[in-house]
C-alpha positions as CSV (number, residue, x, y, z in Angstrom):
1,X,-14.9,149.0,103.3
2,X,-15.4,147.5,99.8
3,X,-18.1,145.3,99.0
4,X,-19.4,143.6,96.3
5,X,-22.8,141.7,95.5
6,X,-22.9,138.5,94.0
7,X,-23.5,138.7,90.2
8,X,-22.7,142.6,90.1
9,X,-19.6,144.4,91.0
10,X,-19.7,147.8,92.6
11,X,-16.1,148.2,93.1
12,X,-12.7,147.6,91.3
13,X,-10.8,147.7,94.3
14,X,-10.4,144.3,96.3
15,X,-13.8,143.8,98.6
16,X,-13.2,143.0,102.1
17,X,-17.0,141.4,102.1
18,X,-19.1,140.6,99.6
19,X,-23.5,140.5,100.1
20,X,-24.5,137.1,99.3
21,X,-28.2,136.0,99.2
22,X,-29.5,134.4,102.8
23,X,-30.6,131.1,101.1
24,X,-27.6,130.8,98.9
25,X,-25.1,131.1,102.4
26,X,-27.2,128.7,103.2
27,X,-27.0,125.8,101.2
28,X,-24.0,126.6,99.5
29,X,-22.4,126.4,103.4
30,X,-24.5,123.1,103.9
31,X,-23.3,121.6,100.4
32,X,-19.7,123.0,101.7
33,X,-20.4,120.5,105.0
34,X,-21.5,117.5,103.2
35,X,-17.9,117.8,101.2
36,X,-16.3,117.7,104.5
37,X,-18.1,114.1,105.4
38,X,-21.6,115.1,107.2
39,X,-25.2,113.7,105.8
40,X,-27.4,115.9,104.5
41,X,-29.7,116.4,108.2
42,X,-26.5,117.0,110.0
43,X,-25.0,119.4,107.5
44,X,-28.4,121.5,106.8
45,X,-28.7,121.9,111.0
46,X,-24.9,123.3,111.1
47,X,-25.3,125.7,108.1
48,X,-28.8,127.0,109.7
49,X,-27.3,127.7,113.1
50,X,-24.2,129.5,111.3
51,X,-26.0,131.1,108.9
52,X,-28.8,132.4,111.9
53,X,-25.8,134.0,113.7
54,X,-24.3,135.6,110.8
55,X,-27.3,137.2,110.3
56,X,-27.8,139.1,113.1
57,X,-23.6,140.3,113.1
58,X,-22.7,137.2,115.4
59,X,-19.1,136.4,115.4
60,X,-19.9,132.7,115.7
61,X,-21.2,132.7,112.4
62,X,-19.4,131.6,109.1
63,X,-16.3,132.7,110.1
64,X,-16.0,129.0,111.5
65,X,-15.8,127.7,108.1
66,X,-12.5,129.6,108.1
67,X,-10.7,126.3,108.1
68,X,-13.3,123.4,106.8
69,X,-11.0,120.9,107.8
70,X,-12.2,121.6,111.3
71,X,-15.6,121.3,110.8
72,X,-14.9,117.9,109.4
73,X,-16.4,114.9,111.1
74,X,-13.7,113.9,113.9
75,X,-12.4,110.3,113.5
76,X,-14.9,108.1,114.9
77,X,-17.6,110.4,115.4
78,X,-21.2,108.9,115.8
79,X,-24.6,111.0,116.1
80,X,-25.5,112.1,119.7
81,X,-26.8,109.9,122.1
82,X,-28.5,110.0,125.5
83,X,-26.8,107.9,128.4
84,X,-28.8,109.0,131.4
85,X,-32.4,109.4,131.2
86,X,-34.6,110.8,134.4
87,X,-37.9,112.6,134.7
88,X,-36.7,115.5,135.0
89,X,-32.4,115.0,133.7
90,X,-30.7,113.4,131.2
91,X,-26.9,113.4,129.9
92,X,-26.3,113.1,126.5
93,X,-22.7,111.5,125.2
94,X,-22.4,113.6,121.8
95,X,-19.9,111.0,120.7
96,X,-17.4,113.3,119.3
97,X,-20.2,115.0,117.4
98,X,-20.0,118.9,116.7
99,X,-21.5,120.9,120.0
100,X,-24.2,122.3,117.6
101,X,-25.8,118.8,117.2
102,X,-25.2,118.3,121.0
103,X,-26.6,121.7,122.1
104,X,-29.7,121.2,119.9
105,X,-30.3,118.0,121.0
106,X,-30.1,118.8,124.7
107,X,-32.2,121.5,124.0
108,X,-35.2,120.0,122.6
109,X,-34.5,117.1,125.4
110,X,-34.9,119.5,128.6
111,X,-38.2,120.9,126.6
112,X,-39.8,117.8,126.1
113,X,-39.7,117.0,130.0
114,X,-41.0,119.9,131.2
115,X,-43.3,120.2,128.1
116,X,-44.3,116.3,127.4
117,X,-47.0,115.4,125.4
118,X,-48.7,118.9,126.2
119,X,-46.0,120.4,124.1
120,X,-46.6,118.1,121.1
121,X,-50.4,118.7,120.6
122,X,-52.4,117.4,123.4
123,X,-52.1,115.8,127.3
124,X,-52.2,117.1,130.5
125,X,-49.1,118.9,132.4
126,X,-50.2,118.3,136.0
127,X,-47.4,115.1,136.3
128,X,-44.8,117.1,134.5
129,X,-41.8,118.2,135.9
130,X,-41.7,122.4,136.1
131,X,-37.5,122.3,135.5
132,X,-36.0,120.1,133.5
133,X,-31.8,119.7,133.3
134,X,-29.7,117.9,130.7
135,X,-25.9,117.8,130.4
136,X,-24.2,117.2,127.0
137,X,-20.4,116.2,126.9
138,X,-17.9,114.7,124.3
139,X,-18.8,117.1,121.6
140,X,-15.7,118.2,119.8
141,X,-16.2,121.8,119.0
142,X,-18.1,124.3,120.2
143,X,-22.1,125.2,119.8
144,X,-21.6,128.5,118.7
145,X,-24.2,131.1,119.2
146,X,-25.7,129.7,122.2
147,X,-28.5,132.5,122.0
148,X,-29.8,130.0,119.0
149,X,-30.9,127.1,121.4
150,X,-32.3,129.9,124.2
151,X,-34.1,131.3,121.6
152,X,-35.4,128.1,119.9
153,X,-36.2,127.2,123.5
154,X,-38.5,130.4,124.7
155,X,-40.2,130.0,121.3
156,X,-41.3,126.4,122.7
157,X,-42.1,128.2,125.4
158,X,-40.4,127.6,127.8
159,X,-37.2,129.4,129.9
160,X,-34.4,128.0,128.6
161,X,-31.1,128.9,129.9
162,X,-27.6,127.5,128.4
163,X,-24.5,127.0,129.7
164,X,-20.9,125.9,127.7
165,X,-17.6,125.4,128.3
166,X,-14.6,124.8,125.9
167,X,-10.8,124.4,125.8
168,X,-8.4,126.7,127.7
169,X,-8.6,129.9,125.7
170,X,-8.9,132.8,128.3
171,X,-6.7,133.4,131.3
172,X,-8.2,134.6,134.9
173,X,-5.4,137.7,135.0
174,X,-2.9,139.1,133.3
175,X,0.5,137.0,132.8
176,X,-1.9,133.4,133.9
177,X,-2.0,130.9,131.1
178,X,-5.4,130.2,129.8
179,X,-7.9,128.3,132.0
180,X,-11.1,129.2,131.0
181,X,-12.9,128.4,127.5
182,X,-15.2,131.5,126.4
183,X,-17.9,129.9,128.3
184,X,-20.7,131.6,127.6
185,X,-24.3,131.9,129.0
186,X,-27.5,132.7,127.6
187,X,-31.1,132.9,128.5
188,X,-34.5,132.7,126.6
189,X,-37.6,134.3,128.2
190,X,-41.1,134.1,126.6
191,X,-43.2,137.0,126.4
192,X,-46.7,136.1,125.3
193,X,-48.1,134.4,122.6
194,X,-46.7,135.8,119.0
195,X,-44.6,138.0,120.6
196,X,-40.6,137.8,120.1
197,X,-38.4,136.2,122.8
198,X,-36.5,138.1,125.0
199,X,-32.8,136.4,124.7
200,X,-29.7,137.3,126.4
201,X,-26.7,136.0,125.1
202,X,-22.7,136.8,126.5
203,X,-18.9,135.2,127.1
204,X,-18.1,135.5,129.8
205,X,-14.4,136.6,128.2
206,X,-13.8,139.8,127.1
207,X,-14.4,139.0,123.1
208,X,-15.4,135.2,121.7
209,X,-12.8,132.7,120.1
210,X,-14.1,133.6,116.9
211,X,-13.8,137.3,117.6
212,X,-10.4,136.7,117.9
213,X,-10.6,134.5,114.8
214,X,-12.4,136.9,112.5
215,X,-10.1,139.9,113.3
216,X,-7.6,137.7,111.9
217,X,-9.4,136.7,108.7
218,X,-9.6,140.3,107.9
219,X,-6.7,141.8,109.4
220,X,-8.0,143.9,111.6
221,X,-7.0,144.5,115.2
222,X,-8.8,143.8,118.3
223,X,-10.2,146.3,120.3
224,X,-8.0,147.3,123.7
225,X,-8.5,145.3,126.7
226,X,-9.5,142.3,125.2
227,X,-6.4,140.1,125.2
228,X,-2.9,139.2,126.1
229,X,0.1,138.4,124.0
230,X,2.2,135.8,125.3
231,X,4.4,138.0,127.7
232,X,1.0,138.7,129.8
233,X,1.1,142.4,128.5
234,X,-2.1,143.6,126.4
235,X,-1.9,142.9,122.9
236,X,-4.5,144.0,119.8
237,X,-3.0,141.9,117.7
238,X,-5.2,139.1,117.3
239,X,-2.5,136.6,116.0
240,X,-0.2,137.4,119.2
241,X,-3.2,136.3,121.4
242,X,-3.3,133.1,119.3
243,X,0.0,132.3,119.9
244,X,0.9,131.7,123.3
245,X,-1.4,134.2,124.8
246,X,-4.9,134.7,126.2
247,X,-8.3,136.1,126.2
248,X,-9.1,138.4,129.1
249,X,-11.8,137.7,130.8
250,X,-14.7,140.9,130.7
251,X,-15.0,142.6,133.7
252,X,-11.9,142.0,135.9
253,X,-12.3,139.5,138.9
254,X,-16.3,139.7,138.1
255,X,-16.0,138.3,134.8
256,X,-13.3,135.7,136.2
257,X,-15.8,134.4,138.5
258,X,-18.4,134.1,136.4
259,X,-15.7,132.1,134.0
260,X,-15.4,129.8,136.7
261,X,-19.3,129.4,137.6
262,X,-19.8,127.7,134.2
263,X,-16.6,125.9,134.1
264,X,-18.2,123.8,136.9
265,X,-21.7,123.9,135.9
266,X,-21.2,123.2,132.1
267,X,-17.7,121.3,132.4
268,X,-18.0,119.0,135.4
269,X,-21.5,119.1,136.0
270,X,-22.1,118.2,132.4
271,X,-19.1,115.2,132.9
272,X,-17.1,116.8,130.1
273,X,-12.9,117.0,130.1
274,X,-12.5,118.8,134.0
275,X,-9.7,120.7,134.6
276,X,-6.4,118.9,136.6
277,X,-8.0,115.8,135.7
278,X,-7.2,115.8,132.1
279,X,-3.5,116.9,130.2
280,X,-5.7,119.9,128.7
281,X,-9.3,120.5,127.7
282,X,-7.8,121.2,124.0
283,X,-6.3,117.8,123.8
284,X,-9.5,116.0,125.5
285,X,-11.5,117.3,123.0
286,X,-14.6,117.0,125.3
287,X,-17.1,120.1,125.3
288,X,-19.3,120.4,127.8
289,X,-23.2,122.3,127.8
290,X,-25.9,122.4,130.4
291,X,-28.8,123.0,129.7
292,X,-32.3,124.2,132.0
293,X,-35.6,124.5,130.8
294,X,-38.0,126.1,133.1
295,X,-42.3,125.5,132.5
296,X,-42.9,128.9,133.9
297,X,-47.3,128.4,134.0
298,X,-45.7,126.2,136.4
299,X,-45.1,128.9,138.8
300,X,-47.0,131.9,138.1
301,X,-49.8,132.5,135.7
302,X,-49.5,135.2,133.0
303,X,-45.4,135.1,133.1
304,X,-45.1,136.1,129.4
305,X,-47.5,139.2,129.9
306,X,-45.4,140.2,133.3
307,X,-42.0,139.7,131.1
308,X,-43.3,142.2,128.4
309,X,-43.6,144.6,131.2
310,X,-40.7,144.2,132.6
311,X,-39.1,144.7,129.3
312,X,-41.1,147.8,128.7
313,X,-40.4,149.6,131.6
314,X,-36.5,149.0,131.4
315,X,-36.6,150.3,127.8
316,X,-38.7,153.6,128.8
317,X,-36.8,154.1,131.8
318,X,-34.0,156.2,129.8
319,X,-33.9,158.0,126.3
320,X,-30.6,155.9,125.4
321,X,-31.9,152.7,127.1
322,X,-30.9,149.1,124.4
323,X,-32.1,146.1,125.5
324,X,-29.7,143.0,125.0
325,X,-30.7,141.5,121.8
326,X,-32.1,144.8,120.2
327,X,-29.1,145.4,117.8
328,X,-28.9,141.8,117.0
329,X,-32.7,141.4,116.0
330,X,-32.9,144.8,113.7
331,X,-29.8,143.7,112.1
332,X,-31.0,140.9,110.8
333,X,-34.5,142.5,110.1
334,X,-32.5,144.6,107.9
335,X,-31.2,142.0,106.1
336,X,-34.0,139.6,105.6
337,X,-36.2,142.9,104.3
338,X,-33.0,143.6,102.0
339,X,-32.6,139.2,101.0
340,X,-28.6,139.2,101.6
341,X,-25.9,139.7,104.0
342,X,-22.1,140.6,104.1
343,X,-20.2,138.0,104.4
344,X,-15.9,138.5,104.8
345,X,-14.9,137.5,100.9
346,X,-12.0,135.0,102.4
347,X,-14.3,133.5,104.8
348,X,-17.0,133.5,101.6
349,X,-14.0,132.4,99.0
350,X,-13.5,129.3,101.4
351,X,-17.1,128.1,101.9
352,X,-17.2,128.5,98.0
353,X,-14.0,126.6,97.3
354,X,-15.1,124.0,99.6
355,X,-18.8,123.4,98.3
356,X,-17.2,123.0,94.9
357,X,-14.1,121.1,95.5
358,X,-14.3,119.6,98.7
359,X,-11.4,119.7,101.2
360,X,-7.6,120.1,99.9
């Protein structure tokens, strides 16, 4: 695969990615946002949480600046707000704001309750709550990496555990039309004081949305098993899976059911578009995320401590052993020590064009 670095060429032949600096896909993808309609606070939170998956080889990185019109402000969008407020729950109406804002905001929410003013420099947490849940609905795309919020969460920490929804994409079985959104899951444990979280991140389908999407960018087929074409038969061609066919769920039946867990605990739970009581979740437009934050002191003492154990036995249990996250977190070591990252050249070509020009 060709690639080229910014400012230097290492290769006449056309690069499929080229290395860009981390800051630079940064707030050259920000100063891409604001030409699309967002503020500066709103457009610097959306090119972080891209630019922290791309980083670590997420495919719900950059590649959603694909098609900048769609990260445009939708008509009569208005900042997140929250509508229910408890102790210990809240529901937050994202007003048709992206599920990034949403998922962030619902995030820092459900740690402030279990957290309070103990969290922020001082009080006591004998009157707090030890779990704390908050639904977000009305976004109108997705969060993304949801292993950004679990993470941002433990490092509070706290247990944070996310849940999210999103239009019909994936289909339970073969030859069914889609049902599903991705709807992934993860979880952030802490595991003692400066010590990295442990974060576990999965769809429960059998490759993300922009899995699908990025195979497309760059041409490349999908890997067997992952998706349908539109006669129900497998397909690795990523555009026959966008037209009129499906995402497979991972795992068979196990997978399907899992599907299904978070379609009701991040869709209706959450009060965003439900299934049979809508046309379709596409044309709703109404993104749903639950999220649980868990004060673990709470329930045990020393639970970061007993986590790092855990963690270390499981790892020296087998000579091949990889937690989940491992590959993720020396990836983007690697690329932080080394100040860039690869970046598909259409998907960089676009961000470009858009910081410069705006949208056409």
């Amino acid at each position: 695969m060709a690639t080229r670095v910014i400012g230097r060429v290492l290769s006449t032949s056309p690069p499929a990615t080229v290395d860009v600096p981390i800051e630079m896909a940064r707030s050259t993808t920000a100063a891409a946002l604001r030409q699309t309609g967002w503020g500066d606070k709103e457009a610097a939170m959306q090119a972080d949480i891209m630019v922290s998956a791309e980083l670590c080889g997420n495919n719900q990185g950059l590649v959603k600046m694909f098609q900048p019109k769609l990260m445009a402000p939708a008509p009569g969008a208005a900042p997140p707000a929250v509508e229910r407020d408890a102790l210990a729950s809240a529901v937050i109406n994202a007003n048709q704001s992206p599920g990034m804002l949403a998922a962030l905001m619902a995030a820092d929410l459900a740690c402030d309750k279990v957290l309070g003013a103990a969290g922020r420099g001082g009080g006591s947490a004998a009157e707090l709550p030890a779990i704390a849940i908050v639904g977000a609905y009305n976004s109108s795309t997705s969060s993304g990496q949801l292993a950004y919020y679990a993470e941002h969460m433990a490092k509070r920490g706290v247990v944070g555990i996310c849940l999210a929804n999103s239009p019909e994409f994936v289909a339970a079985a073969g030859g069914a039309k889609p049902v599903f959104g991705t709807n992934p899951m993860a979880v952030g444990i802490p595991t003692g004081a400066g010590a990295p979280p442990f974060v576990f991140d999965m769809a429960t389908s059998a490759i993300a949305l922009f899995g699908v999407l990025t195979a497309k960018a760059k041409g490349e087929p999908l890997p067997p098993g992952v998706a349908y074409g539109k006669d129900g038969k497998w397909t690795t061609n990523a555009a026959e899976a966008l037209d009129g066919g499906a995402i497979a769920t991972f795992g068979g039946h196990k997978g399907a059911g899992l599907a299904l867990v978070i379609e009701l605990l991040a869709g209706a739970l959450s009060n965003a578009a439900v299934l049979g009581q809508c046309e379709s979740k596409k044309a709703a437009k109404s993104w749903g995320h639950t999220v649980i934050a868990i004060r673990h002191e709470a329930l045990v003492d020393g639970f970061g401590g007993k986590a790092a154990s855990v963690l270390a036995a499981v790892k020296a249990s087998g000579p091949s052993i990889r937690l989940p996250g491992e590959s993720s977190a020396r990836i983007a070591a690697q690329r932080r020590a080394a100040g860039t990252m690869p970046i598909p050249k259409t998907i960089w070509d676009v961000i470009e064009e858009t910081a410069r020009h705006g949208l056409k």
